[in-house]
C-alpha positions as CSV (number, residue, x, y, z in Angstrom):
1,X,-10.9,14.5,10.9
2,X,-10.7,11.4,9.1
3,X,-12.5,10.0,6.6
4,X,-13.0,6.5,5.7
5,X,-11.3,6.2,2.7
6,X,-8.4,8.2,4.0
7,X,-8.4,5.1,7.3
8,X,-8.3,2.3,4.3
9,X,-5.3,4.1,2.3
10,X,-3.2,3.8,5.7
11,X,-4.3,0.6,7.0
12,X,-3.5,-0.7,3.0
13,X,-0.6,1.1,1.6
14,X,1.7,1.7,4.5
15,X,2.1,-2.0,5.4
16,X,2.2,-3.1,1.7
17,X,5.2,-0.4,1.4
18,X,7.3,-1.6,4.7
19,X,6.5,-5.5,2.9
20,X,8.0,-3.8,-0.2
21,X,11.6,-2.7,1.3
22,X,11.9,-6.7,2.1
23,X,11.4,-7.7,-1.8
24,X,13.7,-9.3,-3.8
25,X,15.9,-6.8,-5.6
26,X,15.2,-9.0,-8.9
27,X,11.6,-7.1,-8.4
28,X,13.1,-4.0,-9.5
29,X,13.2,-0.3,-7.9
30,X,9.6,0.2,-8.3
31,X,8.6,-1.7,-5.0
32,X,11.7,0.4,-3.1
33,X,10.4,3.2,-4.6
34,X,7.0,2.8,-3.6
35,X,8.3,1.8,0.1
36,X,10.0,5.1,0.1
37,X,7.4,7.0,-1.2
38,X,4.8,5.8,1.2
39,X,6.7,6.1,4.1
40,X,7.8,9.8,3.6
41,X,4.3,10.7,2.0
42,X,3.3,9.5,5.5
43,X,5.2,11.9,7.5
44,X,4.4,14.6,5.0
45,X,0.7,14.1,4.5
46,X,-0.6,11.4,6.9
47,X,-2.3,8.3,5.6
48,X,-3.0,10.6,2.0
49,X,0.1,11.7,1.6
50,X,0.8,7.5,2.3
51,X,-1.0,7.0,-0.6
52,X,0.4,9.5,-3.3
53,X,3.7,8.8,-1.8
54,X,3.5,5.3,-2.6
55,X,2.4,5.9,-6.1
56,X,4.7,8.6,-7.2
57,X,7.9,6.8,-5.9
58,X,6.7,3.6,-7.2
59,X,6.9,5.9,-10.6
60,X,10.4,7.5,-9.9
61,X,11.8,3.6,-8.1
62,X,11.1,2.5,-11.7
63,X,13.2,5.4,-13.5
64,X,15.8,5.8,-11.5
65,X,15.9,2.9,-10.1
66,X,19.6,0.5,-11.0
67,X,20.9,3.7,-12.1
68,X,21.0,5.3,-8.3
69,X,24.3,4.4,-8.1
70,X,25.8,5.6,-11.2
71,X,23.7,8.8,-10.8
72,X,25.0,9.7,-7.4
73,X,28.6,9.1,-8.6
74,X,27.7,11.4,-11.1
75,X,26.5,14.2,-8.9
76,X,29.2,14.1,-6.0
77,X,31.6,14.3,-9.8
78,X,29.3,17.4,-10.7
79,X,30.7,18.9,-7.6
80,X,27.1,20.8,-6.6
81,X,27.2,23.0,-3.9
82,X,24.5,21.5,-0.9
83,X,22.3,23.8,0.3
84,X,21.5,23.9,4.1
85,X,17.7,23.1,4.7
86,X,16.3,23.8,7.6
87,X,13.0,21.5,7.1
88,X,12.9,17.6,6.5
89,X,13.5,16.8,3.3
90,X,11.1,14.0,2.4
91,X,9.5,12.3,-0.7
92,X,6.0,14.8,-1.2
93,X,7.8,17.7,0.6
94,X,7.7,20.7,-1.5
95,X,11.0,22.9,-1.4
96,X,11.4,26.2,-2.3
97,X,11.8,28.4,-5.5
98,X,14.1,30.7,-4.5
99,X,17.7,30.1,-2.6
100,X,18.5,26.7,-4.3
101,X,19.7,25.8,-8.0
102,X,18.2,23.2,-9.8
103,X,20.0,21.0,-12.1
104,X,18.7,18.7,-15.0
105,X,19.1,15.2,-15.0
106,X,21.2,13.8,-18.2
107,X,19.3,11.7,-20.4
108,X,21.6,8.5,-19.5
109,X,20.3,8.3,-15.8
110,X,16.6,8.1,-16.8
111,X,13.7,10.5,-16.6
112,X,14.6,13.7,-18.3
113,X,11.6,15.0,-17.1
114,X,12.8,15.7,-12.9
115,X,15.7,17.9,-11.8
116,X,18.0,17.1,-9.1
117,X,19.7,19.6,-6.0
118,X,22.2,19.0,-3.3
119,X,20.2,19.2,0.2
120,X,21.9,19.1,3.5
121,X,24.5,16.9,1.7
122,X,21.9,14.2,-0.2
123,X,20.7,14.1,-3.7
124,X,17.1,15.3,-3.9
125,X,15.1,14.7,-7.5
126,X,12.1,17.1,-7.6
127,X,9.1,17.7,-10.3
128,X,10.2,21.5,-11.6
129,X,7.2,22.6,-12.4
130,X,6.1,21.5,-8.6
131,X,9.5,21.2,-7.1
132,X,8.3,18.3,-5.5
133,X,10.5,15.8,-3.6
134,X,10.2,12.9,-5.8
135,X,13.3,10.8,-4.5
136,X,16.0,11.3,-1.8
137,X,19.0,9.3,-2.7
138,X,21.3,8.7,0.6
């Protein structure tokens, strides 16, 4: 059932996210992240999972951010094998510990703190401790 506050953070964040993907790019990845975020912690969680979505990839939109395309270069270089997932792989999705080899992210591309995978032939950033989808890079 829903609860009030859990009706405001959809009716609030989701639209504020879609308005995001229109911003200028001059505004930086944290608005695309935060689009992305909201939208796939949507699907995940609902209008919650809207909510922490938003906020975690406004977080990750603002480190990784002008470096997506550099960093993707460097993966597809990297030559990572891409694992075959059978469930969508979406910002707040959690994937699993075992059957897929996680990689660190060099220091030059931004956040140290995330590790990165090949899934279903996209780059997927996850929280290790969690692993966490925390962005999907096309």
């Amino acid at each position: 059932m829903f609860k009030p506050l859990a009706l405001a953070a959809a009716i609030f964040i989701i639209p504020a996210a879609v308005s995001a993907q229109n911003a200028p790019a001059a505004q930086g990845g944290a608005l695309s992240g935060a689009a992305t975020g909201a939208v796939g912690g949507a699907i995940v969680g609902g209008p919650i999972g809207a909510a922490v979505g938003g906020v975690g990839g406004a977080v990750v939109g603002a480190i990784i951010g002008d470096n997506t395309p550099k960093f993707q270069t460097y993966v597809v270089q990297q030559r990572r094998p891409s694992y075959t997932y059978a469930e969508p792989v979406v910002v707040g999705g959690v994937l699993p510990s075992n059957g897929i080899e996680y990689y660190a992210v060099p220091r030059e591309y931004g956040e140290t703190n995330y590790q990165y995978t090949v899934i279903n032939n996209r780059t997927v950033l996850v929280d290790p401790a969690t692993r966490r989808v925390v962005q999907v890079i096309q």
